[in-house]
NUVOLUM-935683 format. One record per residue (C-alpha): chain; x, z negated, y; residue number from 1. Coordinates in steps of 0.5 Angstrom, whole numbers, m for minus. Layout:
! NUVOLUM-935683
<pt nukol="A" u="X" w="Z" v="Y" balo="NUM"/>
...
END
This chain:
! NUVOLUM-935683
<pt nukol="A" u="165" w="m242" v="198" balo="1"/>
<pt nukol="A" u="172" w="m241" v="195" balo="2"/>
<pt nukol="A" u="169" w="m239" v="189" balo="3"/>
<pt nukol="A" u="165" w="m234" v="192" balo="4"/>
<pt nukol="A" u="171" w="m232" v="195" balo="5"/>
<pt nukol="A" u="175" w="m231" v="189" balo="6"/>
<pt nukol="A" u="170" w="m228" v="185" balo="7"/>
<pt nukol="A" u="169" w="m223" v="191" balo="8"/>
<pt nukol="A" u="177" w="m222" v="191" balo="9"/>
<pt nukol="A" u="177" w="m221" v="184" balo="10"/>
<pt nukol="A" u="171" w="m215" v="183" balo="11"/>
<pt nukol="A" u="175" w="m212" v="189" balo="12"/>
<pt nukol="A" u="181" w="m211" v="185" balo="13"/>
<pt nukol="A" u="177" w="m208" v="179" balo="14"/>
<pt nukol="A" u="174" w="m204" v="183" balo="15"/>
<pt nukol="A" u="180" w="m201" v="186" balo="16"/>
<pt nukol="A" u="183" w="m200" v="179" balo="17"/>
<pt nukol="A" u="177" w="m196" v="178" balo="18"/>
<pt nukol="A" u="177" w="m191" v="184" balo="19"/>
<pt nukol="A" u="185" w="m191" v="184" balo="20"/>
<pt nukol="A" u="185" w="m183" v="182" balo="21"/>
<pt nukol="A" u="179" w="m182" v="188" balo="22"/>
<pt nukol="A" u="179" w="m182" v="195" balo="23"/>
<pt nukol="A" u="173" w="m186" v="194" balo="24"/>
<pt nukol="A" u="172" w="m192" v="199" balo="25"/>
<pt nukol="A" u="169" w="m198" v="197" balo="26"/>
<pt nukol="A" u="164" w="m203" v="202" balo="27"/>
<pt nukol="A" u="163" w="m209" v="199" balo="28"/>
<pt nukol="A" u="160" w="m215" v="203" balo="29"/>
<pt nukol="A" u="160" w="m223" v="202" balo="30"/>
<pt nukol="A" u="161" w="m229" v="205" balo="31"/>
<pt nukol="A" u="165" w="m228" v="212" balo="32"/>
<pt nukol="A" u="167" w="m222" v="210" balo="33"/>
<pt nukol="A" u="165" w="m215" v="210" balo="34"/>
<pt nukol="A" u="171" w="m211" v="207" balo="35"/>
<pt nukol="A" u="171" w="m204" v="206" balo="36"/>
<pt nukol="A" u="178" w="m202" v="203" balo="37"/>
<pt nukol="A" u="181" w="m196" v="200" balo="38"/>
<pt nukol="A" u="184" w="m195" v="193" balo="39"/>
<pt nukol="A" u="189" w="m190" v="195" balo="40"/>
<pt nukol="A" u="192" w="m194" v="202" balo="41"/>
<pt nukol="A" u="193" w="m200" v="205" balo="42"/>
<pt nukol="A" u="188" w="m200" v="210" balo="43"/>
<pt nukol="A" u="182" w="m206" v="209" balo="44"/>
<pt nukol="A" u="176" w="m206" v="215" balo="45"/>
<pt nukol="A" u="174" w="m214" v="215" balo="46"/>
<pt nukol="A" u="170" w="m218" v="220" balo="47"/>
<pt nukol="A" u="175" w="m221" v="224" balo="48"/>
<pt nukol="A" u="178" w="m228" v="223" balo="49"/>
<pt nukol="A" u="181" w="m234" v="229" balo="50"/>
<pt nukol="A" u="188" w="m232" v="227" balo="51"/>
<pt nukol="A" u="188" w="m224" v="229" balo="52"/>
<pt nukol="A" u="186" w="m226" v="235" balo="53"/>
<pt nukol="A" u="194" w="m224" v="239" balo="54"/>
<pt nukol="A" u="193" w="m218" v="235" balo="55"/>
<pt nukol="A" u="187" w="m216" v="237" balo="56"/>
<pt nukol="A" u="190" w="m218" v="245" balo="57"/>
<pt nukol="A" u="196" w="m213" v="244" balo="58"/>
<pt nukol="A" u="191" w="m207" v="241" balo="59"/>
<pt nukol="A" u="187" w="m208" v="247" balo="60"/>
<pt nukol="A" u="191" w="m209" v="252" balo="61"/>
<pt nukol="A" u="196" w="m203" v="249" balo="62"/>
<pt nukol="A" u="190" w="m198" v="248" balo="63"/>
<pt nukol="A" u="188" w="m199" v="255" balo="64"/>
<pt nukol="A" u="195" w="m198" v="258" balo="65"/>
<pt nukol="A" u="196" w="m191" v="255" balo="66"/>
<pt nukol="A" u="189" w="m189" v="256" balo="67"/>
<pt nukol="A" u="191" w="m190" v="264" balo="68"/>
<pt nukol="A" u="198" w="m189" v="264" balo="69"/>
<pt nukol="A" u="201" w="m185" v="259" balo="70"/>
<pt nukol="A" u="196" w="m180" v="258" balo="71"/>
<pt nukol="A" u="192" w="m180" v="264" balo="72"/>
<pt nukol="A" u="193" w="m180" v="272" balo="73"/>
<pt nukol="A" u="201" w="m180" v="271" balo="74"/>
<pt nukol="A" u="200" w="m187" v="272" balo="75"/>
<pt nukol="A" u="197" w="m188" v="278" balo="76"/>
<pt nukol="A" u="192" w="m193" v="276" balo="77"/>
<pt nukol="A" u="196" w="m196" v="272" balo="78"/>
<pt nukol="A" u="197" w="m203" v="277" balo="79"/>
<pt nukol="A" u="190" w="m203" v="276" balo="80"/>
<pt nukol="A" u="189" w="m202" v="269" balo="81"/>
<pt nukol="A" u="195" w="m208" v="268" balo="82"/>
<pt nukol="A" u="189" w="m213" v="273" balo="83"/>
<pt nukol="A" u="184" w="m211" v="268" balo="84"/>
<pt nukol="A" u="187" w="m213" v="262" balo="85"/>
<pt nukol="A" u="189" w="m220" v="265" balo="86"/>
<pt nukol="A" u="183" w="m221" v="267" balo="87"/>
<pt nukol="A" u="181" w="m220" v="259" balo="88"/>
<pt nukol="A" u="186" w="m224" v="256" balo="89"/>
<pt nukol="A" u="187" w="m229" v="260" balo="90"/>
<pt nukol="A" u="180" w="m230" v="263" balo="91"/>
<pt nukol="A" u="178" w="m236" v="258" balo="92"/>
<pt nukol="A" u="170" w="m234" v="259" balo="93"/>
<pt nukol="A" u="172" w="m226" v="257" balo="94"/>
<pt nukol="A" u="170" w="m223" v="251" balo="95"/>
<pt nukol="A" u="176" w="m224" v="246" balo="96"/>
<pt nukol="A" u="177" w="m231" v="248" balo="97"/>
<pt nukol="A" u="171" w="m233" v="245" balo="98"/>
<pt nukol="A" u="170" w="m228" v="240" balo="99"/>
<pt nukol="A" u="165" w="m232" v="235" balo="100"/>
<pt nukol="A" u="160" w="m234" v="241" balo="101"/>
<pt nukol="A" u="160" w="m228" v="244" balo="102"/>
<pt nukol="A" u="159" w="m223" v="238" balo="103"/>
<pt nukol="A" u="158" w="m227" v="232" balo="104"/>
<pt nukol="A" u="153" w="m233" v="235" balo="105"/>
<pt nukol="A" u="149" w="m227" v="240" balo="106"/>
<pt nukol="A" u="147" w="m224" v="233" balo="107"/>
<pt nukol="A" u="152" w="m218" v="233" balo="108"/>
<pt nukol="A" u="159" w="m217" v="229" balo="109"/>
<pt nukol="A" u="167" w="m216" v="231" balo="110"/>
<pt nukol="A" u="171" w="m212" v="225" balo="111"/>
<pt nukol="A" u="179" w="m211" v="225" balo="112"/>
<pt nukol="A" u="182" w="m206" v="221" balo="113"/>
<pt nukol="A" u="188" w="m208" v="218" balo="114"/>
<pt nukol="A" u="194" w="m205" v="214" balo="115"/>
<pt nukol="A" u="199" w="m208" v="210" balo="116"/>
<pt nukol="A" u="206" w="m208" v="212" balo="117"/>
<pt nukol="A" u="208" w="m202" v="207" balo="118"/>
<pt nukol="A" u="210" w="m195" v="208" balo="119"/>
<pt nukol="A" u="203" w="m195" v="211" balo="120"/>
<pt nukol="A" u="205" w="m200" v="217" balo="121"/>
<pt nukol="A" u="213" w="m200" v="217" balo="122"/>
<pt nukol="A" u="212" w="m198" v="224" balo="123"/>
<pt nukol="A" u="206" w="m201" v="228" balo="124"/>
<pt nukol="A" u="208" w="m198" v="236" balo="125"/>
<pt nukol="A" u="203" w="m203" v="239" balo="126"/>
<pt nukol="A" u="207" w="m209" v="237" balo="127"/>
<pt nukol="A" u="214" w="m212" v="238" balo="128"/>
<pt nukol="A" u="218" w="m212" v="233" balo="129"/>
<pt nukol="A" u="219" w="m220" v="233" balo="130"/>
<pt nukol="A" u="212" w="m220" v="232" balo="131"/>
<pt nukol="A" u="212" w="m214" v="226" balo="132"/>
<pt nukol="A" u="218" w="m217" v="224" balo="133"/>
<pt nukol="A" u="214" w="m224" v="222" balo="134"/>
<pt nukol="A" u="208" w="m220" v="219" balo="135"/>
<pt nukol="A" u="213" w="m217" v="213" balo="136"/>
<pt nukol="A" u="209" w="m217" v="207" balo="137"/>
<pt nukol="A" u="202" w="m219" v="211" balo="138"/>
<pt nukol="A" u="196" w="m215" v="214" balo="139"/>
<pt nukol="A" u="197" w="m212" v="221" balo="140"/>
<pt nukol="A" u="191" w="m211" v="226" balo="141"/>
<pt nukol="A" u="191" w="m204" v="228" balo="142"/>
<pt nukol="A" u="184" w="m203" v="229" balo="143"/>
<pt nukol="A" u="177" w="m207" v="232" balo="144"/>
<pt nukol="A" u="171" w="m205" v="233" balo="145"/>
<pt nukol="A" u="166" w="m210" v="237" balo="146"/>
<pt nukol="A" u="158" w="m210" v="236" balo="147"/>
<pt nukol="A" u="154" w="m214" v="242" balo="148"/>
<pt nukol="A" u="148" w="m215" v="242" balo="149"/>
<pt nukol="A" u="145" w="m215" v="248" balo="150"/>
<pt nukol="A" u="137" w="m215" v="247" balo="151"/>
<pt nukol="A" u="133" w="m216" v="241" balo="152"/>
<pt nukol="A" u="132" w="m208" v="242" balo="153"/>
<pt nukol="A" u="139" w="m205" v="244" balo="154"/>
<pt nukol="A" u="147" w="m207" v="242" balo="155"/>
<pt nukol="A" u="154" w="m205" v="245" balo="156"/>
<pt nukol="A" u="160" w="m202" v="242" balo="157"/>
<pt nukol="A" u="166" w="m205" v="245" balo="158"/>
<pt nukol="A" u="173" w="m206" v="244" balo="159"/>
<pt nukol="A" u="173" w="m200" v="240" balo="160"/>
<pt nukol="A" u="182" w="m199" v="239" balo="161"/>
<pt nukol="A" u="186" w="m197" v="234" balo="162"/>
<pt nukol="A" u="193" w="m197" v="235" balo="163"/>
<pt nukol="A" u="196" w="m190" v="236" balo="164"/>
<pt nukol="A" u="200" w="m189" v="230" balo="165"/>
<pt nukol="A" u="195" w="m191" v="226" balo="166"/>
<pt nukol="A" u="189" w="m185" v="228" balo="167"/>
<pt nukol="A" u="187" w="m179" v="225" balo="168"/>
<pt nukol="A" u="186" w="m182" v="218" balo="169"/>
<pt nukol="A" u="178" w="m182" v="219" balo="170"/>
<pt nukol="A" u="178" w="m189" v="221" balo="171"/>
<pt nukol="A" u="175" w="m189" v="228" balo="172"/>
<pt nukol="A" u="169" w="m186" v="226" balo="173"/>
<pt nukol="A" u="169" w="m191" v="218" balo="174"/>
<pt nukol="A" u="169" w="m197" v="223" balo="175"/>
<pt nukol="A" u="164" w="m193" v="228" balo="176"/>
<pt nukol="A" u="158" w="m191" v="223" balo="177"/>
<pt nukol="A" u="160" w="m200" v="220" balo="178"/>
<pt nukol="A" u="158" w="m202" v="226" balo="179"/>
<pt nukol="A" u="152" w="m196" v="226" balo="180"/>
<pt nukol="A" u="149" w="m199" v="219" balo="181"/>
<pt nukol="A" u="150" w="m206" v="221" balo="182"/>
<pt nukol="A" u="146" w="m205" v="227" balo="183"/>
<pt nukol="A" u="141" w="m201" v="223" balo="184"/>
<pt nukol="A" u="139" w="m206" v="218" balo="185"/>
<pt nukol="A" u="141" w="m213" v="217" balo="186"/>
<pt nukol="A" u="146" w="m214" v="212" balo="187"/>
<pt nukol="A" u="145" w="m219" v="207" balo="188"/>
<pt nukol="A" u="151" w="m222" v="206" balo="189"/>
<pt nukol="A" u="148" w="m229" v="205" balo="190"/>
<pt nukol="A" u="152" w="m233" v="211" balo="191"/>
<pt nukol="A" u="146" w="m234" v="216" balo="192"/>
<pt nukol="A" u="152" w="m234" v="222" balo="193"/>
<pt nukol="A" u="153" w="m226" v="219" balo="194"/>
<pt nukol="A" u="146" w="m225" v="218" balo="195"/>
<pt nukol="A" u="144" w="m225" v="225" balo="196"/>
<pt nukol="A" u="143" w="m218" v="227" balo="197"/>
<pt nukol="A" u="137" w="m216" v="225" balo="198"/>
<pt nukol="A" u="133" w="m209" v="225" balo="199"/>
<pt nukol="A" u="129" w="m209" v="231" balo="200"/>
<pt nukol="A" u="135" w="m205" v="234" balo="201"/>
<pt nukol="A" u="133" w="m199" v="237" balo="202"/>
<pt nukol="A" u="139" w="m196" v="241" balo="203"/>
<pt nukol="A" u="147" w="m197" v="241" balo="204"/>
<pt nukol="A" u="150" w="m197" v="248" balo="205"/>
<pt nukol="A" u="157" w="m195" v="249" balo="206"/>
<pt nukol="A" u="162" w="m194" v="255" balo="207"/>
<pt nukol="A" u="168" w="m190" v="257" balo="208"/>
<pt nukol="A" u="172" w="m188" v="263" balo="209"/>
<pt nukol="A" u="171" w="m181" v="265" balo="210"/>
<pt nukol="A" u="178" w="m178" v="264" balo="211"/>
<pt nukol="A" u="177" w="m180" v="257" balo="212"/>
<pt nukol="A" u="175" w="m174" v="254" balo="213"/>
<pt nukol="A" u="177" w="m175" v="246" balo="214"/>
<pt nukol="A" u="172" w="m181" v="247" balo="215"/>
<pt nukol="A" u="167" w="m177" v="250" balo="216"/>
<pt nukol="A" u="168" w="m172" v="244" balo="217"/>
<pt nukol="A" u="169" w="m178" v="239" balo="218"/>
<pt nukol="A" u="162" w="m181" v="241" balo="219"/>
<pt nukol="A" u="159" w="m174" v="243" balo="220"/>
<pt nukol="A" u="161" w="m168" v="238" balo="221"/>
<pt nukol="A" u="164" w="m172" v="232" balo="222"/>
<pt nukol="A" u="159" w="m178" v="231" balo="223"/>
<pt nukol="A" u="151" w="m176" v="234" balo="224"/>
<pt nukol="A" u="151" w="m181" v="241" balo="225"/>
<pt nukol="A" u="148" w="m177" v="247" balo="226"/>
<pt nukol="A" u="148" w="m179" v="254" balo="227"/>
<pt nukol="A" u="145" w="m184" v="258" balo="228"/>
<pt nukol="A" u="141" w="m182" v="263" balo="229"/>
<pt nukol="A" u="138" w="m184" v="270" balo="230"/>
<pt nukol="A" u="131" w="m186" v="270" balo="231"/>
<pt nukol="A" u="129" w="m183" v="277" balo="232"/>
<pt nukol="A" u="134" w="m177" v="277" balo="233"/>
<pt nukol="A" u="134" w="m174" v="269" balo="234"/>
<pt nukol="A" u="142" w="m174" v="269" balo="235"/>
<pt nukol="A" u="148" w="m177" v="266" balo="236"/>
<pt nukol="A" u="148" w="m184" v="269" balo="237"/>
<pt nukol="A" u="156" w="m185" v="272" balo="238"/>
<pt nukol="A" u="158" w="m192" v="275" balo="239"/>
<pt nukol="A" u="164" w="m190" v="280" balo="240"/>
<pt nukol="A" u="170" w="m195" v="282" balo="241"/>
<pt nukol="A" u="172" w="m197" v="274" balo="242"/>
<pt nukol="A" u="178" w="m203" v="276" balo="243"/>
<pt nukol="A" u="178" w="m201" v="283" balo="244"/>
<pt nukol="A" u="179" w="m193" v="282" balo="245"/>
<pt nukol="A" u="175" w="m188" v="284" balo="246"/>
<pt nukol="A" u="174" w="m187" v="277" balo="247"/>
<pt nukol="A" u="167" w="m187" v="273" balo="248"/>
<pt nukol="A" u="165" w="m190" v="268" balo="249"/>
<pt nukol="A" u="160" w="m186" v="263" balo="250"/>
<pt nukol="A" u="155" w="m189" v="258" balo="251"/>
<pt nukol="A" u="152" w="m186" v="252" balo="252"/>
<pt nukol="A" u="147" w="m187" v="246" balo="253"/>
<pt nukol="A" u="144" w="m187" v="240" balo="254"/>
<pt nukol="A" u="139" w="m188" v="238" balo="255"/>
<pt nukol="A" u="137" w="m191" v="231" balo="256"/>
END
């Protein structure tokens, strides 16, 4: 294994070498981690690892906030919104406290995106300055992307986040189509634990708040998912009372 992985860190380098001059990103894959790195920035798309784990919490968590309360509704729900994401860092049964059960073991996959404590990363608005302090010279999560697997036909995207310091690189839509691709087809990565999603998956599923409109525009316009619809009425479905509000839950597909 640790000679798989220098091996895989080592044609990384060369290959970086040779795409120095080019906006090229490269996707490489083995062992535990799938890597997409880019030759000209200090960012690296990776399959998530137990020690991310406050920072993936802090992107969640900051995400969330700004989505209620600095861009939307002045605040209003804010109350509500800080419920909702103790109930997702505290609860020990949720999501990101058992990322490898509910992920990895259910057939799908979680990836960070990190970025090194460069010029890229000086300024990290989603963590605290101790905590930015302590990662000097090391990677920052400033992104996820979670691939569920609901059934052996469907998958979810959740917890997609990108820190808002870190947005219109391109890097939101690179960590979506990453997750489209591995759920398309399996990846072989030659680690039965990261080999679980396999091509039977006919449809991807995601969820977002109403008031989101650049989600809804992200998912929609910019990355080919298209609306849910009801079964017995033909509309879009729309759930009502997300965390306690009068506001809907939307839900989107693609279809693979």
């Amino acid at each position: 294994m640790h000679r798989n992985s220098s091996f895989l860190h080592i044609i990384i380098l060369i290959l970086l070498s040779l795409a120095s001059n080019s906006n090229t990103f490269i996707l490489l894959s083995s062992g535990m981690n799938t890597i997409m790195a880019s030759p000209t920035s200090n960012y690296t798309l990776r399959r998530y690892q137990a020690t991310d784990l406050d920072q993936v919490k802090q992107i969640f968590a900051s995400n969330i906030r700004e989505e209620w309360g600095s861009i939307y509704h002045d605040g209003k729900y804010i109350a509500n919104a800080e419920r909702y994401i103790k109930s997702v860092v505290d609860d020990s049964d949720s999501d990101l406290n058992s990322i490898e059960e509910t992920y990895f073991s259910g057939g799908g996959y979680f990836w960070v995106l990190t970025c090194q404590q460069e010029d890229d990363c000086q300024k990290n608005d989603d963590i605290s300055k101790e905590e930015e302090a302590a990662t000097t010279a090391k990677e920052i999560v400033v992104g996820t992307c979670g691939l569920q697997k609901l059934s052996p036909t469907t998958a979810e995207i959740r917890r997609m986040c990108l820190a808002s310091n870190h947005r219109r690189k391109g890097w939101g839509s690179r960590m979506l189509q990453t997750a489209i691709e591995k759920a398309r087809s399996s990846s072989d990565s030659g680690e039965e634990e990261d080999n679980r999603m396999v091509a039977r998956v006919e449809k991807l599923v995601v969820s977002t708040i109403e008031h989101s409109l650049d989600g809804i525009d992200f998912y929609k316009k910019r990355n080919g998912f298209v609306d849910t619809l009801e079964e017995e009425t033909g509309l879009p479905k729309k759930v009502k009372g997300v965390h306690g509000t009068p506001i809907s839950e939307v839900f989107m597909e693609y279809k693979l």
